[in-house]
Structures are given as structure tokens and as C-alpha cells.
C-alpha positions, 0 to 999 in steps of 0.5 A: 416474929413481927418485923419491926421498924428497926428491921427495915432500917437495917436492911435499908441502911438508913436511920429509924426516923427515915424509915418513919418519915417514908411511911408516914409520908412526912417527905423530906426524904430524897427519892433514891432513899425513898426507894430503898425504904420502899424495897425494904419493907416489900421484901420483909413484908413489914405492916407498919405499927399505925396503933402508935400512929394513931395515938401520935395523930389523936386519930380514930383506930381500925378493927378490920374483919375478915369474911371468906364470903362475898358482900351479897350474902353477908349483909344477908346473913343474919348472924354476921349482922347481929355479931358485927352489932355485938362488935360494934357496941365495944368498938364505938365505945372505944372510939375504934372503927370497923372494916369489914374486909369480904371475898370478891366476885373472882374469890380474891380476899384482900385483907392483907392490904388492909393490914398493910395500908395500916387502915385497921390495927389488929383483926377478927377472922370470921367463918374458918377452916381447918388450916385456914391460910389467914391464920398463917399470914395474919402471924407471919406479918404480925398483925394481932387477931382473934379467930372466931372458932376453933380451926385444927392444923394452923398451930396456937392462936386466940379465939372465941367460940360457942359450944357447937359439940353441946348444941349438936348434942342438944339438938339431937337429943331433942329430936330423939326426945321427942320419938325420932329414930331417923335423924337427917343432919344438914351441915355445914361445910366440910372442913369448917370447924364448927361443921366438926363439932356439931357433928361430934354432938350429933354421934354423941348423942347417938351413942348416948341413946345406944342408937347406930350412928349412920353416916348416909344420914347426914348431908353437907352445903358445899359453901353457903349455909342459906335457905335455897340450899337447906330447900334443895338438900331436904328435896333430894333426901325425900327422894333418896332417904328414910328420916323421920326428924332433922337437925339443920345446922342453921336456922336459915337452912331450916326455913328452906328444910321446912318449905321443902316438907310441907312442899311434900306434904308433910306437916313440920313438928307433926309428921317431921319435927326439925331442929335448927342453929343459932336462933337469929330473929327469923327462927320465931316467925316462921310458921311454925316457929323454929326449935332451935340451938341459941347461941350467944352470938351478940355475946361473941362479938363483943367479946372478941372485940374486947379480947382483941383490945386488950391484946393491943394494949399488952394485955394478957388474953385467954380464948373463950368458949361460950354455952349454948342453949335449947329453944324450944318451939311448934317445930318439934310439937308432935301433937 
């Protein structure tokens, strides 16, 4: 249960309009009793309601997101930049501010001060893991916030999603369409959610063509989903492991899967066809274009930006799971 304003007056043993007065730095408060509302809000962890502040004050109000990776690679990323777009579009019409809370150098993630200066009123937590300790701070101190996936171990919570278990089945199927027997999967991390569905999709659909499933197979980026480490993974299969197609679960590390192939030798499409995720704008200018499973991902950030609206005003919100689709391209031509 959120701790409210009422709760620290309690504990304080002040009025609500002195507890008010501190957090809004009104003054007119003596120090002593200043003191006492400081320590009361510490020791209840209590996030101050600045939504009702900002309706008081005709001020704009925050959206923050948090991202568990530091500034460098998310401004790089092109998925982020295209959902924080979807977002954006929502927000601004709103008159709501973004604030992107990312990892520092030394991992630290501060968005529990954002939270707690009252810079931003409810949150969007980006690239989960299965029992994400966001998730369970986020609800301790009651701030509202949607979940971008579906993390396992962290109890009921809103979130919006794309089908990853169809996409990974799409991209499967395709590879085995195709004439692949083989399939290498470069995955995501272990313990992200979508890392979990996508394989799900993956042994789906070799249970759907009665071909063995064969864990030796599939491969996993220790954190970042970008381009060096799809390169160096498709570097140490060629040299360790018999696969005549790949499934890249994103596009990125496609583009490095497709450097490490033809640095080989190999033809992409011909000798090797290959698969990726997501379908940022890069998929289509690579050579040869990449075949890949499209997401919505403008569309995921505009909704989670609504949903996450509509719970501050007290509305009633329901998670979101989006389709996904296949885009087909030269990357998986055989001929």
C-alpha cells in the first residue's frame, strides 16, 4: 500500500498542511519541525503525489523511463529511439515531459531519486528481467508504472508487449521454409523475458516440422544486443558448429552475423540465409536487405504512454500484447 501524505503527519506528529508546507518548501515551518517531517518521510519512503502539485501550479508534468543500460548505447540503439518517439508523440500532446532515467558507468540506476524528487509522476521500465528489483521498488513506494514486457517472479503488474513466442516462431519457420535444417539462434540475454519467448517460438516451431530441437544451437549475448557481439557469436559458431541458417534476435546483431559470414566466405541468403528482429530502418539498407520479424515498436510506445495516462487519472487499464509480423527480404533469397 502507497504511503500517503497523512501517514507522515502521523509519524511526524504534525498537521497534513505542515507536512505540505516542508515538501513544497512553502516555509514558514521552524526547523526543528522541519526536521521531524524530513525524518518521517525517510523512514516511510514516502514519494510525494507532485501530479496533484502539478495541477495546483499549471506546471508541465513527468513521464520518466527507465533503461538498465547506460546513455552511450541507448541513444545508439535504434529501437529505444523509435519507441521513445512513439512516447513522445502521446506525451507532448499532453503536455507531459520525458525523463529518461539510464545506468551509470559504475551500474548504479537512479531512478528511484527521480521518483523521489517528484520530477516525473508515474514510469515506463524498459529491457526487463525476470524478477526485476525495479518492479519491486516501483510498488513499494507506489509510484505507478507500466512494464515494457512480461518479466516471470515479480507478482501482478501492467505492461505492454509484442508477441515475441510468434516472432520467434515466424522467423523459424521461414529459415526452415526456406530449405534450412540447422538453425543457429543468437539470443538475447539469459533472464529477459523476451529472451524467453523468443526461444519458446524457436522450439515451437521445431516441434511443428518433427525436427529435434538441439540446445548446442542456440547462442546468448551476455548483455548488449548490438552488432560487435552478433559479429564475434557467428565468428565462434563457424569455427565450432554445423548450421546452415540463423535467427538473430535483433536486427543489429544481424548486420554483425552478416559481416562475420561473408568475412568467411559465405554468401548471406545463398549459402547462409539469416533472420533478424524488430525491422529498425537499418534492416532495409544493409546488403542484402534483411528478412526480419517487424515489430510495432512506434506502436508500443504510444501505448504505454497512454495506458500509463489513463492509470494517473484513475482509469481502469488493462495490459497489451501486440502482433508481430514477417518481412520478407534478399537475406533469406536462396537463388
Amino acid at each position: 500500500m502507497a504511503i500517503k501524505i497523512k501517514d507522515v503527519a502521523k509519524t511526524a506528529n504534525v498537521s497534513v498542511a505542515t507536512v505540505s508546507r516542508v515538501i513544497n518548501a512553502f516555509g514558514n515551518v521552524k526547523p526543528e519541525t522541519e526536521k521531524k517531517v524530513l525524518e518521517a518521510i525517510k523512514e516511510l519512503n514516502y514519494f510525494p503525489n507532485h501530479s496533484a502539485k502539478s495541477l495546483r501550479t499549471n506546471s508541465s508534468e513527468g513521464i520518466g523511463i527507465v533503461i538498465s543500460h547506460d546513455l552511450d548505447y541507448f541513444i545508439s540503439f535504434p529501437y529505444f529511439v523509435e519507441f521513445i518517439h512513439g512516447m513522445s508523440i502521446v506525451l507532448s500532446d499532453l503536455n507531459y515531459h520525458l525523463v529518461i532515467s539510464t545506468a551509470k558507468k559504475n551500474g548504479a540506476n537512479p531512478y528511484l531519486e527521480v521518483a523521489k524528487k517528484g520530477i516525473v509522476d508515474g514510469m515506463i521500465i524498459f529491457d526487463v528481467k525476470d524478477g526485476d528489483e525495479r518492479i519491486f521498488s516501483l510498488k513499494k513506494c507506489g509510484i505507478p508504472f507500466v512494464v515494457i514486457g512480461r518479466p516471470k517472479d515479480v507478482g501482478d503488474y501492467i505492461f505492454v508487449d509484442t508477441d515475441n513466442e510468434s516472432g520467434g516462431m515466424l522467423a523459424t519457420q521461414h529459415l526452415f521454409d526456406v530449405g534450412c535444417k540447422k538453425i543457429l539462434f543468437i539470443n538475447g540475454p539469459k533472464g529477459h523475458a523476451a529472451t524467453r519467448f523468443r526461444l519458446n517460438g524457436y522450439i515451437k516451431a521445431h516441434k511443428n516440422m518433427g525436427i529435434c530441437y538441439d540446445e548446442k544451437l542456440v547462442r546468448y549475448v551476455e548483455k548488449n544486443s548490438d552488432r560487435e557481439n552478433g559479429y564475434a557469436i557467428t565468428k565462434e559458431a563457424l569455427m565450432s558448429t554445423y548450421f546452415d541458417g540463423i535467427f538473430v534476435s535483433g536486427d543489429l546483431m544481424a548486420t554483425g552475423a552478416m559481416t562475420a559470414l561473408e568475412e568467411s566466405g559465405l554468401k548471406v541468403g545463398k549459402d547462409i540465409p539469416i533472420v533478424g528482429f524488430d525491422d529498425v530502418p537499418l534492416a532495409s539498407m544493409v546488403n542484402p536487405p534483411l528478412t526480419t520479424v517487424k515489430q510495432p515498436i512506434h506502436d508500443v510506445g504510444k501505448t504505454s504512454a497512454n495506458i500509463l495516462i489513463n492509470m494517473l487519472n484513475g482509469k481502469k487499464v488493462e495490459s497489451q500484447i501486440l502482433g508481430v509480423s514477417l518481412v520478407k527480404r534478399a537475406s533469406t533469397f536462396r537463388g
